[in-house]
C-alpha positions in Angstrom: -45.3 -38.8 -81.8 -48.7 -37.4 -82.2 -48.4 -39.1 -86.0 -48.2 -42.4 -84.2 -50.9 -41.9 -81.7 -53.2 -41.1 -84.6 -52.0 -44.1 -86.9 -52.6 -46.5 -83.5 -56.1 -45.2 -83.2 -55.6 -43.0 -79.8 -57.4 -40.5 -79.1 -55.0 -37.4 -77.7 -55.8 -36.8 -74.0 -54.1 -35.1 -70.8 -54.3 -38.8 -69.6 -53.2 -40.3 -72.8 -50.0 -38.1 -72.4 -49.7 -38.9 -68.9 -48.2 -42.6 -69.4 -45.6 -40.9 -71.1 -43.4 -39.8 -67.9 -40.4 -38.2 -68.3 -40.5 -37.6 -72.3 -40.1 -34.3 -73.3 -41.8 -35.1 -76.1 -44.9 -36.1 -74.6 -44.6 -32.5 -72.7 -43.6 -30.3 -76.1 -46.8 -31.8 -77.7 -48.9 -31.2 -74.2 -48.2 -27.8 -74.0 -48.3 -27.4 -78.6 -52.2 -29.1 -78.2 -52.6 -26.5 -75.3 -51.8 -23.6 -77.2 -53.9 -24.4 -80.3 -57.4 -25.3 -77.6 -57.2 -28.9 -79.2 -56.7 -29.9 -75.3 -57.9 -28.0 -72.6 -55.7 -26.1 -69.7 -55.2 -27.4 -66.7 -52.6 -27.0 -63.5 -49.6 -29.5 -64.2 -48.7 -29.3 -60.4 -52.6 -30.3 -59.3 -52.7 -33.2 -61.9 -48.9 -34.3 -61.3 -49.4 -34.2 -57.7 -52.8 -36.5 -58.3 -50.4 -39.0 -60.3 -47.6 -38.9 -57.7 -50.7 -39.5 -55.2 -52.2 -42.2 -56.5 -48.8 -44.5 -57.5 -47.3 -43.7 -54.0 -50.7 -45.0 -52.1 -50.8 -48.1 -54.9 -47.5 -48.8 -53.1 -48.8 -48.8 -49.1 -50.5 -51.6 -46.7 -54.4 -52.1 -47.0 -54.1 -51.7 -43.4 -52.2 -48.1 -43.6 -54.0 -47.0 -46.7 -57.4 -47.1 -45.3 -55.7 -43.9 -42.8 -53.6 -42.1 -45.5 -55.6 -41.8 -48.2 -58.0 -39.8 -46.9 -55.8 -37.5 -45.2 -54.2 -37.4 -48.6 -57.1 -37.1 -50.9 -59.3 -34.8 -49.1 -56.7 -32.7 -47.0 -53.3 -32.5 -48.8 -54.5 -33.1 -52.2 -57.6 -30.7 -51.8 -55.3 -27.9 -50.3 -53.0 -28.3 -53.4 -56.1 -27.8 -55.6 -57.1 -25.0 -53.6 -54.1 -23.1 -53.7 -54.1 -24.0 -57.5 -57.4 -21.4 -57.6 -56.4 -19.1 -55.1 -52.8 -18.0 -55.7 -50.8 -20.8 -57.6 -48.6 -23.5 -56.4 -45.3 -23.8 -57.1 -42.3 -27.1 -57.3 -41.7 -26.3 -53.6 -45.3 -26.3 -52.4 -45.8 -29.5 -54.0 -42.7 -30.6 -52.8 -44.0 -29.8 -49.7 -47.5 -31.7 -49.8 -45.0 -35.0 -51.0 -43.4 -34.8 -47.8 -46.6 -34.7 -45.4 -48.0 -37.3 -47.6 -44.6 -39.4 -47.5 -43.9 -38.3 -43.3 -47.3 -39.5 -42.2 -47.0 -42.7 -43.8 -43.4 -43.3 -42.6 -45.2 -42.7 -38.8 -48.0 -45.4 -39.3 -44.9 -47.8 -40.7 -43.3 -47.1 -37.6 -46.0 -47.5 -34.9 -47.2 -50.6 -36.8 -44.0 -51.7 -36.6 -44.2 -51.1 -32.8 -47.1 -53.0 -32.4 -49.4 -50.1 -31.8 -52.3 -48.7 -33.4 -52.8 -45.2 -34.0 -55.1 -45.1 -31.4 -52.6 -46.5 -28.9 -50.0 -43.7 -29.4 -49.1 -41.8 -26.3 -47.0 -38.2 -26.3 -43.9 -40.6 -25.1 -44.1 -42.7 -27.8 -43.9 -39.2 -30.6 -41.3 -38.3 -28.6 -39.3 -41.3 -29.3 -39.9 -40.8 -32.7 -39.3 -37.6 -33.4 -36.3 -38.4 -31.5 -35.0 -41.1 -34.0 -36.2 -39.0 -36.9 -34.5 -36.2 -39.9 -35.6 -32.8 -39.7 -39.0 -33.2 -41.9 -41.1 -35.0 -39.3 -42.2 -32.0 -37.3 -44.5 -32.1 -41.3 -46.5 -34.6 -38.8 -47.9 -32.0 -37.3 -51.1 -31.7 -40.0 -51.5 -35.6 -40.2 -51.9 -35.5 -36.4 -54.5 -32.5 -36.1 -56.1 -33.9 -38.7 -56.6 -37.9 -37.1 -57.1 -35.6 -33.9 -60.5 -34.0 -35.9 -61.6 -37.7 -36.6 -60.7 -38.7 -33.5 -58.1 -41.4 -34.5 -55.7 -40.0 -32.3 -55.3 -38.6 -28.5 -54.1 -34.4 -28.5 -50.5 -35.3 -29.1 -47.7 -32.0 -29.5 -45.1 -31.8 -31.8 -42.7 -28.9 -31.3 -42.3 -26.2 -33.8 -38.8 -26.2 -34.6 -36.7 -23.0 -33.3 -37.4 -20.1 -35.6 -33.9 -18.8 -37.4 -34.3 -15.2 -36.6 -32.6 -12.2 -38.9 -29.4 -10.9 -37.7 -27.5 -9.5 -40.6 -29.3 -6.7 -41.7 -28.9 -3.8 -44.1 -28.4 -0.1 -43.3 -30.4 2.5 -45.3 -26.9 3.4 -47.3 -26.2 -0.5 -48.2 -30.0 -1.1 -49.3 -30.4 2.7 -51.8 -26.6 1.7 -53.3 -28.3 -2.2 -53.9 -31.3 -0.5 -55.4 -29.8 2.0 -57.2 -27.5 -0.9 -58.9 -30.3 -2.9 -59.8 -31.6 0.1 -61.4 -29.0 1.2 -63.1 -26.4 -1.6 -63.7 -26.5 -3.0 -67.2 -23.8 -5.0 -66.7 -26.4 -7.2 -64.2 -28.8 -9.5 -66.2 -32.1 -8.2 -66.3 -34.1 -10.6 -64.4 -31.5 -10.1 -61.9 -31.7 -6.5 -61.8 -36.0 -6.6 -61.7 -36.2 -9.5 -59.3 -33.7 -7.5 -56.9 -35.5 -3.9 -57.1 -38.8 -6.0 -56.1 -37.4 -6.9 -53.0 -35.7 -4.2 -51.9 -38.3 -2.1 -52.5 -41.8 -4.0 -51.5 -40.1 -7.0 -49.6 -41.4 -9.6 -52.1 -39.9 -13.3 -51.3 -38.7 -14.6 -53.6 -41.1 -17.6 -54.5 -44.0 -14.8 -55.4 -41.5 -13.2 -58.1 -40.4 -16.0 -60.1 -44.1 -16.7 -61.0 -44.3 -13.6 -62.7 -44.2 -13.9 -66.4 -44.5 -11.0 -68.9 -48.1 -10.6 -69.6 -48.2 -9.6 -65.4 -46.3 -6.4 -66.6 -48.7 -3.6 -68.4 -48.0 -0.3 -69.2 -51.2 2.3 -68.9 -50.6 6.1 -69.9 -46.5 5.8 -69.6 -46.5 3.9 -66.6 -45.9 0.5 -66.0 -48.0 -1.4 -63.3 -47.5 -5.3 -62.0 
């Protein structure tokens, strides 16, 4: 592949790489160029939530585009890239941003489609569809603060969905005999065995401890430290 590229005359770019979706080896030669500093690093969620972004608006009204894409660009977007600095994102978060992106454009289809405009929408009319709707349009609920900042919008409520509290908990003898396996229990793969002593001991979710790779493990004076 990169033989080819060079033959046609391309120069090898992130964005170059890009209009190869989907080939694996457009993504071995990616992360080979990476590795050697012939391309420079960069977040693949960010930049493949900026692709996702910008075909999935290329796809929506004039009319509803000129109200989603800024919430898009310079709320959801800019939250992703944020949380690319501060602690990493992960396939769920941006799974996550997809669906607020994707949720608040299904709602200005649906008033449109009601003969409303955004500023004509009442708490009955959210109601109704929030009525009508699956379970991922209570992710309205940052579209709407945000039109209600730029006063698009009047103060509408959408309520948070009933909280599934704990109820099957662990006595101290069930939680030392889980540790102690995870410890001690070579039979149990090791990732297994690490990822399970984590929570049991410091309550880390699960999310946090997958992004842990080897080089987050170091070893100072006999010890080891995360």
């Amino acid at each position: 592949m990169l033989r080819d590229l060079l033959i046609w005359g391309y120069s090898v770019t992130h964005e170059l790489l890009d209009t190869f979706p989907g080939r694996q080896a457009a993504v071995h030669l990616r992360q080979l160029l990476v590795h050697v500093a012939v391309l420079p690093e960069r977040d693949e969620h960010v930049a493949g939530m900026e692709r996702w972004l910008q075909n999935y608006l290329a796809t929506v009204a004039t009319q509803r585009r000129s109200i989603l894409q800024p919430y898009a660009q310079w709320v959801v977007l800019r939250r992703v890239r944020h949380q690319a600095s501060a602690r990493g994102n992960t396939t769920s978060t941006i799974k996550y941003a997809r669906t607020q992106v994707s949720v608040a454009h299904a709602f200005l289809e649906w008033i449109e489609g009601q003969g409303l405009s955004l500023a004509d929408v009442r708490q009955p009319h959210l109601d109704q569809w929030l009525a009508a709707g699956a379970s991922t349009q209570c992710n309205l609920r940052d579209f709407l603060r945000w039109a209600r900042r730029c006063r698009l919008i009047s103060d509408l409520h959408v309520p948070w969905r009933p909280d599934g509290e704990p109820s099957n908990f662990l006595d101290e003898d069930e939680h030392l005999a889980l540790l102690h396996r995870c410890v001690h229990d070579s039979g149990l793969p090791l990732d297994v065995r690490s990822a399970g002593a984590l929570t049991l001991l410091y309550g880390m979710p699960v999310t946090r401890i997958a992004q842990l790779v080897h080089q987050d493990i170091q070893v100072r004076e006999g010890n080891a430290y995360i």
